[in-house]
N, C-alpha and C positions, 0 to 999 in steps of 0.2 A: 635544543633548548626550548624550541615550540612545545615539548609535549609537559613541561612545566606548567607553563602560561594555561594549557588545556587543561590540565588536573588541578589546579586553582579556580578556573573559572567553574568546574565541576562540582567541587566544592563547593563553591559563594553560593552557586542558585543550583537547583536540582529540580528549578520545575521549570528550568529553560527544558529539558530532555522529556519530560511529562508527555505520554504516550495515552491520550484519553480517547474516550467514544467520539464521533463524528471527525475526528481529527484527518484531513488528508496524507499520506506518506505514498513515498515512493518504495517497491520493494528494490533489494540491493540483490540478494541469492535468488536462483533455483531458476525453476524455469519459467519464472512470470517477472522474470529482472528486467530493470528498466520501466515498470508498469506503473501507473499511477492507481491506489483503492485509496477505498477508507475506511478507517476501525471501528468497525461494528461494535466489537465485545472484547474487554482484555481482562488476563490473569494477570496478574504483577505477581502473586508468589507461586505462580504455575498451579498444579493439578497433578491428582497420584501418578498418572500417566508422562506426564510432562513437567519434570520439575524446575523447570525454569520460566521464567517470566514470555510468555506469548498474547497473541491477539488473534481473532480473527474480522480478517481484511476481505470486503468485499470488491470488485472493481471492475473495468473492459480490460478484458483480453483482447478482443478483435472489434475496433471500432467498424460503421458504417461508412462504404466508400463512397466517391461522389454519380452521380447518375445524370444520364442527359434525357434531352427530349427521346431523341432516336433510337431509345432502347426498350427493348420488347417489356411488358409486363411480367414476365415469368424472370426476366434478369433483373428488372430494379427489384422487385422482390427479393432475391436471392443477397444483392450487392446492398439491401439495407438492414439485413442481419446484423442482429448486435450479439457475441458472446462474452457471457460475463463471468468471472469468478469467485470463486471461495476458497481463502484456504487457510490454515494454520500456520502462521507466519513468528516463529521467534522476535524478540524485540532487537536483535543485534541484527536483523536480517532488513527493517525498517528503517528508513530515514524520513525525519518529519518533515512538513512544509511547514511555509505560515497560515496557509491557508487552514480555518477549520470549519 
């Protein structure tokens, strides 16, 4: 009976789901799941290529770990690497925050 309730509320508002630029989301697939980006740039009616509604999401892959005094300069260096992301992310693959 919940999934009533959901395709009602679906209906009433349609810019609760509103997937815009700067907008934070968590992705849900692939292999950056579980990652927090944010929406650079979106299709909403896709591209000859992709014809459904996507984004591209920038975000950390690999956060910076913590560092002490006692460790050499050639290891904080290494342990304060940030790698970061790009990727073409589907819109069913996204979940929004509030955050934007």
């Amino acid at each position: 009976m919940w999934w009533k309730l959901w395709y009602h509320l679906v209906d009433a508002d349609e810019s609760f789901f509103s997937l815009k630029q700067g907008k934070v989301v968590i992705v849900l697939n692939g292999r950056m799941a579980g990652k927090k980006g944010i929406i650079v740039k979106t299709f909403d009616d896709g591209t000859d290529g992709r014809k459904y509604g996507h984004a591209i999401v920038a975000g950390i892959d690999r956060a910076p770990l913590k560092v002490k005094k006692s460790m050499s300069e050639k290891k904080v260096q290494k342990r304060s690497r940030v790698k970061p992301f790009l990727k073409l992310v589907n819109f069913n693959h996204l979940m929004p925050t509030r955050s934007v």
